[in-house]
Every structure is written in C-alpha cells, then in structure tokens.
C-alpha positions as CSV (number, residue, x, y, z in Angstrom):
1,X,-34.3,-18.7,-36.7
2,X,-33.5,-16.0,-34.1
3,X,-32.0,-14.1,-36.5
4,X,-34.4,-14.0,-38.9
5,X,-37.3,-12.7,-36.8
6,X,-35.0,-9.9,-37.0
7,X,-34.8,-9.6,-40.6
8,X,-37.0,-7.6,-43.0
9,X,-35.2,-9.1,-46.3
10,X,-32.8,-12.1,-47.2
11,X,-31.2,-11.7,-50.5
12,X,-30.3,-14.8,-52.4
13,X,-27.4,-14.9,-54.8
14,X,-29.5,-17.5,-57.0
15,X,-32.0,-19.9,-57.4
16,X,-30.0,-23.0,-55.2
17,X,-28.9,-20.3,-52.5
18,X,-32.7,-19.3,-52.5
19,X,-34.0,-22.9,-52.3
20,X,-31.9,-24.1,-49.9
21,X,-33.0,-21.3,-47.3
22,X,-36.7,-21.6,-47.7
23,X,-36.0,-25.0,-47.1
24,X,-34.2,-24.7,-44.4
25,X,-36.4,-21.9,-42.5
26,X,-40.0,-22.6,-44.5
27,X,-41.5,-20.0,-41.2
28,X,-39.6,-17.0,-43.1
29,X,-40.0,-18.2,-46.5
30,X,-41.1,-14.8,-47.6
31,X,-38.4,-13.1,-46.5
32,X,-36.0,-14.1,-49.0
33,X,-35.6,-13.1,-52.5
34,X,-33.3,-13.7,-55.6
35,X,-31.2,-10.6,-56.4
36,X,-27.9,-12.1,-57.7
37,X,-24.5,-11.5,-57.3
38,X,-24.2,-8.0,-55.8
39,X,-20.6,-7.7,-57.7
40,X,-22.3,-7.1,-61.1
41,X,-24.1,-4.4,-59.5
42,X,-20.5,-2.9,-58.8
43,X,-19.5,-2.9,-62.4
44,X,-22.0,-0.2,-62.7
45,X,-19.9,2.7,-63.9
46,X,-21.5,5.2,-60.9
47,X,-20.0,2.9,-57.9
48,X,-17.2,1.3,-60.0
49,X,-15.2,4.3,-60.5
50,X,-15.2,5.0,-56.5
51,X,-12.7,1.7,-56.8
52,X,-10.5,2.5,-59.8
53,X,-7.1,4.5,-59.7
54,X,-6.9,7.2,-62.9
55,X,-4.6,5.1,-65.3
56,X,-2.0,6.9,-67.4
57,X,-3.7,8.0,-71.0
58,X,-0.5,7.3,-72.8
59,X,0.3,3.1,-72.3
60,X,-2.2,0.7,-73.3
61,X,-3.0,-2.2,-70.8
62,X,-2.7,-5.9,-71.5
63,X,-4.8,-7.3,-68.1
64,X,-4.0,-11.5,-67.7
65,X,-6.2,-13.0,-65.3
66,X,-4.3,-15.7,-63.4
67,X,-4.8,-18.6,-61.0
68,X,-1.3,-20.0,-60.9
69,X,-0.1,-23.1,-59.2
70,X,3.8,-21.9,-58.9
71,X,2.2,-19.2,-56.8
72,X,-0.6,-20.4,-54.3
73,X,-0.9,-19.7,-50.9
74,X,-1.5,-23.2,-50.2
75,X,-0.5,-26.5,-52.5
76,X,-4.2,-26.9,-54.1
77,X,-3.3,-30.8,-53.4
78,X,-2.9,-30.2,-49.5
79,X,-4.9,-32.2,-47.5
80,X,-5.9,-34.9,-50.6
81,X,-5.0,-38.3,-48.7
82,X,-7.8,-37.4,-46.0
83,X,-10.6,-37.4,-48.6
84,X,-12.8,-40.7,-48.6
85,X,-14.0,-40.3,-52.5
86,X,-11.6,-41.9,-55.2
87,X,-13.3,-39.9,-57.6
88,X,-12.9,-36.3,-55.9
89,X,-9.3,-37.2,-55.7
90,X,-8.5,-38.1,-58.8
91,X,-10.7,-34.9,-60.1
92,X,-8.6,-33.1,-57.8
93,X,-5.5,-34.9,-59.4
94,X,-5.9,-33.9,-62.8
95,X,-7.1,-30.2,-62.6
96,X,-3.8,-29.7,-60.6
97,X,-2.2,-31.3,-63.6
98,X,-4.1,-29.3,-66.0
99,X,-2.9,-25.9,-64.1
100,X,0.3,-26.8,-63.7
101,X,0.3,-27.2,-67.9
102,X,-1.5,-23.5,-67.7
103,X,0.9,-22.1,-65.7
104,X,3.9,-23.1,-67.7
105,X,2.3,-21.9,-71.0
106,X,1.1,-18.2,-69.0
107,X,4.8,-17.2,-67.7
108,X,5.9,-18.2,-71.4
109,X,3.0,-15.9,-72.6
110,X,3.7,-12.7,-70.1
111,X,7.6,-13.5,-70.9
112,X,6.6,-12.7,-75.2
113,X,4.3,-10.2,-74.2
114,X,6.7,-8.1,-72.1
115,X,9.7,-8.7,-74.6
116,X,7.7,-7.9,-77.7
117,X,5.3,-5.2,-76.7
118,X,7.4,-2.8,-74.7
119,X,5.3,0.3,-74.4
120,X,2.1,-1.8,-73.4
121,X,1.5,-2.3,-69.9
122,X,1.3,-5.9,-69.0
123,X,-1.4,-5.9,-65.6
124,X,-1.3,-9.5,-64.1
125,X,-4.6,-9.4,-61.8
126,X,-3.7,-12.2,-58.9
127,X,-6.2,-14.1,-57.7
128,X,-7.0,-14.2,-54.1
129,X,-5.4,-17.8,-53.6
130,X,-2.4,-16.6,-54.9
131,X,0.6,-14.6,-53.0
132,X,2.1,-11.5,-54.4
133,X,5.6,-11.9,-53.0
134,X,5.5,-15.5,-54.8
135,X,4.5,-13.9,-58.2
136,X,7.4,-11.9,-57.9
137,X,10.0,-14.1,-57.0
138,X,8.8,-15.8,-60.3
139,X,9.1,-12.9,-62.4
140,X,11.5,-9.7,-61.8
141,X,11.0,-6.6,-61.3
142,X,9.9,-5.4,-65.0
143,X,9.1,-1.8,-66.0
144,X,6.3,-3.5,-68.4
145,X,4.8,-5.6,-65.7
146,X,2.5,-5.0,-63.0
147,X,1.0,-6.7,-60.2
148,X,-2.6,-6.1,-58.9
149,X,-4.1,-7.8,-56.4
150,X,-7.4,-7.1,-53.7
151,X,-10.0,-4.9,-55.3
152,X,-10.1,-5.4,-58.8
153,X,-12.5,-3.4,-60.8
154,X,-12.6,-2.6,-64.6
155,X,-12.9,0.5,-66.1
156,X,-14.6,1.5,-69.2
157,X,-10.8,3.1,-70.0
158,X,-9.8,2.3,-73.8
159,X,-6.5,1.8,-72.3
160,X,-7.5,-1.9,-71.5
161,X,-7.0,-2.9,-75.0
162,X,-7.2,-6.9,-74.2
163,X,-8.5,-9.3,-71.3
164,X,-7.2,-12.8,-71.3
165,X,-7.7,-15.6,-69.0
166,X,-8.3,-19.3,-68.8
167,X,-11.8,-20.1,-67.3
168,X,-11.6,-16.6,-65.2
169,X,-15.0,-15.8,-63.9
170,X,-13.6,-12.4,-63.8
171,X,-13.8,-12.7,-67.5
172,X,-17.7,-12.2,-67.5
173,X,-17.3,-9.0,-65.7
174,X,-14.8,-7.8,-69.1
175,X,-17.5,-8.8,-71.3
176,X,-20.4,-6.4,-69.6
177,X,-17.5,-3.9,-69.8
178,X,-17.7,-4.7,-73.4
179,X,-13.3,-5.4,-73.6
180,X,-11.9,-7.9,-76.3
181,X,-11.9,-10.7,-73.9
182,X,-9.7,-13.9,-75.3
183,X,-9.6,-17.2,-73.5
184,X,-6.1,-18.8,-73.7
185,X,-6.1,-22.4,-74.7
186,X,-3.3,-24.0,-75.4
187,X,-4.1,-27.2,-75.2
188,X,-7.4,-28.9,-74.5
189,X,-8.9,-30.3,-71.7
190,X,-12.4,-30.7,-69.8
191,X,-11.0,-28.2,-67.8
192,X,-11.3,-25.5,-70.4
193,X,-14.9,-25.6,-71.2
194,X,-17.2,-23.0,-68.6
195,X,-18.8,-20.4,-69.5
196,X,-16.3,-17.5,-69.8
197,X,-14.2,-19.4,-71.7
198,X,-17.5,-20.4,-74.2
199,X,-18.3,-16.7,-74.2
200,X,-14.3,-15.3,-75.0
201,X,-12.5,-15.5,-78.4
202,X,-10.5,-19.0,-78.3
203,X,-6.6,-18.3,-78.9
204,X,-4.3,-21.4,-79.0
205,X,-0.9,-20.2,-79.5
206,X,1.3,-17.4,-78.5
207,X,1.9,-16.3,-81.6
208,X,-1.8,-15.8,-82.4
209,X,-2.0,-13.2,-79.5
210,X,0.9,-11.3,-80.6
211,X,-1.1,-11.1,-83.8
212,X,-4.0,-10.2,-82.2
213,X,-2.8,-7.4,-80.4
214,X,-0.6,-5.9,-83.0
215,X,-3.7,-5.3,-85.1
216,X,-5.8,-3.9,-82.4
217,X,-2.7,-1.4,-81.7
218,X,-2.9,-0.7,-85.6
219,X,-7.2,0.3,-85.7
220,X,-7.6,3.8,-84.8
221,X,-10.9,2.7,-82.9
C-alpha cells in the first residue's frame, strides 16, 4: 500500500493480473489498468530492430523453438515427492513423459534438417530453462547449426523462411511477424493442444517438413 500512494499507474498484463490487484488494494483501484503483455509491443518493427543483429542475405534460416528435457537447467521432476497433490504429480509425470517423446523426435528432426538442407541455416532458439553448454554437448559443432539464446526477437527478414515449435508461445510472436509457422506433432497427446499449436500448420512427420521446406525454397516469393 506504501508503494502505491506513490504510483500514478499500475499496468496489468490481463484481466486475472488486473482482478487480483484491485482486489487486493480496492483503496487504489483506479490506478491500475489492462495494457497486456509489453513483449508484443516489442515486436513492433521501430523498437524490434534496436534487438536484432543484420543476418547474412545469402542463407535462409530454419528457426526451431525448443524446450528440451536432455538440456534443462534443472530436472523438471526435481523436487516432485514434496508435493501433497496426487493429481499435480502425476500431471507433472506425464508432461515430463510427453517431452522427453518431443525431445527424441526434435534432435531426429534438426539431425534431417542439417544433413539434408545444407545451405539453410538451422537457428535453434533455447529456451531460458535450458543450458547452452548442454545443447551442445548434445549436438557438435555444425557449420549449419546455430545456437541462440537471451534476447530473441524476430525480424521481418525473408531469410526466416520457417518457424517450428511444439506449443511455443514464442510461436504467436512468428505469427504477428506473419512467418510460415508449423507446429511439430508427432504424436498426440493433451499436451499438444494450446493455442500456438491451434493457430500453426500441424506437421506429423519428418518427412512432411522436408517437403514443406523444399517447396518453399522452390517459390520465388
């Protein structure tokens, strides 16, 4: 409350965030406001750019979102037997299972990618759970392969010819950039159902996204 008879303007990254203040402190209840998420503002071209190193015109960029297990900071499962609720634990349970599938299925994916595309650039954008020096202890050192990690924003550069993730919020910020955004699926699960992955272009195989981007790589536009 202190604080707040300091504050002109609280801004509220959505309704529940909004809700749950003016519960909290109903004596400022005018002081906050819904904006949203201020990262979709960044995507803006004007402040985006400020972030984004000049990419090489000549290779096209595959980006692949990832979130996997094999290379977590911390074993998602850490810490499970202290939890009181069967039911958290056994969600808990099978999302690590579910990943774990992912995971298997992405390093097969990059693996294709790299061997059959060799004059794309293959970007894997780590998530911030995730640990660099892990990702490359799983994969080599690969002249078609590139790590990014920290600040990641997306161009409007045709060179970023295809996005693909698996339920990668991320995902949402390719679609305002308007890239071919493709949700990797192969398999499914209840895990494999937000809203990115409604929003993306469902691809179940391998094989389909070798397809995929060979005819992109054909159009002219």
């Amino acid at each position: 409350n202190k604080t707040l008879s300091y504050t002109d303007k609280v801004f509220c990254w959505g309704k529940y965030d909004y809700n749950l203040n003016i519960k909290l402190f109903p004596k400022y209840k005018k002081k906050f406001i819904i904006t949203g998420n201020p990262r979709y503002d960044l995507l803006k071209e004007k402040f985006s750019s400020e972030f984004i190193k000049k990419k090489s015109k000549k290779k096209k960029i595959v980006i692949i979102s990832s979130l996997m297990v094999y290379a977590i900071k911390n074993h998602p499962l850490a810490n499970i037997s202290s939890l009181n609720s069967k039911k958290v634990k056994d969600y808990l349970i099978d999302r690590f299972d579910y990943k774990k599938l992912i995971s298997d299925k992405y390093l097969k994916l990059i693996d294709n990618l790299s061997k059959s595309f060799k004059d794309l650039l293959i970007e894997i954008w780590i998530h911030p759970k995730e640990s660099l020096q892990k990702w490359k202890t799983i994969i080599p050192q690969n002249k078609n392969i590139k790590f990014v990690d920290n600040k990641k924003f997306l161009s409007s550069s045709i060179n970023d010819i295809i996005y693909i993730h698996n339920g990668s919020l991320m995902a949402l910020e390719a679609l305002i950039k308007k890239k071919f955004v493709v949700s990797f699926q192969p398999f499914q699960s209840k895990f494999n159902n937000t809203l990115p992955d409604k929003l993306s272009k469902k691809v179940s195989s391998e094989n389909e996204i070798i397809l995929l981007l060979r005819k992109i790589l054909k159009k002219k536009n």
